[in-house]
Phi, psi and omega in degrees: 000109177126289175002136168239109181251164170238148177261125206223130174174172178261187240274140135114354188240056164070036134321317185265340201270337175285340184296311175311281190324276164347301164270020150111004199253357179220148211260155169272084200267020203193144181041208215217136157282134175213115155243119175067046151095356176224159181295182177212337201330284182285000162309119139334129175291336179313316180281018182271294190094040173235171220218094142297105177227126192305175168277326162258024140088308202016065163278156172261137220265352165286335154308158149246211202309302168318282188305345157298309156322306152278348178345276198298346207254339183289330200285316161277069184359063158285158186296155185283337165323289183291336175293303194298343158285308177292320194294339181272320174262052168242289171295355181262341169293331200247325165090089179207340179321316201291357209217027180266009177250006172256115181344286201150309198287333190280030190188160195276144201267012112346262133021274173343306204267321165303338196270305170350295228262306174301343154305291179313311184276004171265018177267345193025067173296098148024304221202162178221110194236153194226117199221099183029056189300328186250001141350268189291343190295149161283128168030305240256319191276318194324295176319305162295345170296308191305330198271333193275313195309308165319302166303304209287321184278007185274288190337270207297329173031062196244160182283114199255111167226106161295107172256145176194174193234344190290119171302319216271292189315307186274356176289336211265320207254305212274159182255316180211130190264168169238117189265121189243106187217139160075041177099329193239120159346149173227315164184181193226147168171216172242155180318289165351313192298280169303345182269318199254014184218038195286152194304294183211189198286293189329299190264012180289318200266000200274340197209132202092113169261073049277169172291162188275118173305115175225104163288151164273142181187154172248121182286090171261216198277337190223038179182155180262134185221112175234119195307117182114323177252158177303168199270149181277080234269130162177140202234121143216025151079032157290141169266119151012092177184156171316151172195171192243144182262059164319132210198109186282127205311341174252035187239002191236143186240131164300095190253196152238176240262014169276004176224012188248145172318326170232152161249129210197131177281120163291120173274313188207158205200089189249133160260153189224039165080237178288046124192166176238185186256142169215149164230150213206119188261131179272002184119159167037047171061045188242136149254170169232138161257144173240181185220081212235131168331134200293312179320333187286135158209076167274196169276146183317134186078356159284151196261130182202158189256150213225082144253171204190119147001062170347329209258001170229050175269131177266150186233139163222165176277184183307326150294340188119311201286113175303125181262335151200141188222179201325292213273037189254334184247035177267000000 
């Protein structure tokens, strides 16, 4: 109750369909809905009390701003008094006043999309579900939607389920993420949890921009071994077996290359303004991506040193399932 949760997975792995179902648009054929202490599995979605705003805005392009805005609240015959009221702190929340008299076609798609989510808060709904809303928006607009989305749900402090493919919308956005693939939970928590503890290499690497570095290597009783490079002193009362090493690019350091855990020839060299991207190839067809201070630059083709901290190496088996990451050994 309150939560701003996000439902977070790539194209295809039942995010939106659980969002549907929740809101009554899709049938149940397993477990349970429960809003507000009752079940819904067989409730009408009209009778749900929950405010869906679409990915396509689905506005009506014959209206303008006001009469969108107001649709729903005319269609269940509230007096014109109270619409005219909601509709008045909806735009002042939404900073839409200056547009209620304009069409859809009239309005930017940053706008548009402002006016969807006031069709929703003047219904003052149980619940708020959100199905990619900042999709179709540029870069540019996404960021500032995002920041107004944020705002609105502090302002409203209403229960918020969020779908999105976006990693950045859900570390930025969520009060607690639901990591979703194939259908299946991977794992739930709050961004911090997942980012520094993730269940397994899906969601390590599914969250966090660059993705999270995962070598094959073999764990023996006192040292880490990655093929082509020296062995890694670490003793922490894992048993002995292949693993995957995981290491997040900005957890890796530029040395030189007699002082880094590894050694790696530079492929590439991206500035992004205060930092750049370096990938670093190690042997045996392995890159390392690092995430590094702008001032750093080496050259394409240089030989450099990679270290990285034991105490933020995440270990996973041989599957993918983590076997011990940063705060396990805290």
């Amino acid at each position: 109750d309150g939560e701003f949760v996000v439902l977070v997975g790539p194209s295809g792995c039942g995010k939106s369909t659980l969002l549907r179902m929740i809101a009554g648009l899709e049938d149940i054929t397993a477990g349970e809905v429960v809003i507000a202490g009752h079940v819904a599995n067989r409730v009408p979605a009209k009778q749900r009390d929950l405010a869906m705003v679409f990915q396509s805005y689905a506005l009506y392009p014959h209206m303008n701003v006001r009469e969108n805005i107001a649709f729903a609240l005319r269609t269940a015959k509230m007096p014109e008094v109270q619409i005219t009221e909601k509709i008045a702190e909806a735009t002042r929340i939404l900073q839409l006043g200056d547009y209620l008299d304009r069409k859809p076609s009239a309005l930017s798609g940053g706008q548009r999309q402002r006016v969807a989510i006031g069709r929703a808060i003047v219904r003052e709904p149980v619940a708020f579900l959100f199905d990619e809303p900042l999709s179709n928006l540029d870069a540019a607009l996404r960021a500032e939607t995002r920041v107004e989305i944020a705002a609105l749900h502090r302002s409203l402090d209403a229960t918020t389920i969020y779908v999105t493919h976006d990693q950045t919308e859900a570390m930025t956005l969520a009060d607690r993420i639901v990591v979703l693939k194939d259908g299946k939970i991977m794992q739930t928590g709050s961004p911090t949890e997942l980012y520094g503890n993730p269940a397994n290499v899906f969601v390590a690497q599914f969250l966090g921009s660059p993705k999270m570095n995962i070598l094959n290597a073999d764990l023996t009783e006192s040292d880490i071994r990655v093929s082509g490079q020296k062995e890694i002193d670490f003793s922490n009362g894992i048993s002995p077996q292949p693993i995957q090493l995981g290491m997040r690019p900005e957890a890796i350091s530029l040395v030189a290359p007699d002082k880094g855990l590894f050694t790696g020839q530079v492929t590439l060299n991206e500035f992004h303004g205060g930092s750049r991207t370096v990938i670093a190839d190690i042997g045996v067809g392995t890159s390392v991506t690092l995430q590094i201070p702008a001032g750093q630059s080496p050259q394409l083709g240089e030989n450099i040193g990679l270290h990285c901290d034991t105490d933020d190496f995440h270990i996973f088996n041989a599957n993918g399932e983590r076997l011990q990451s940063t705060d396990s050994k805290q």
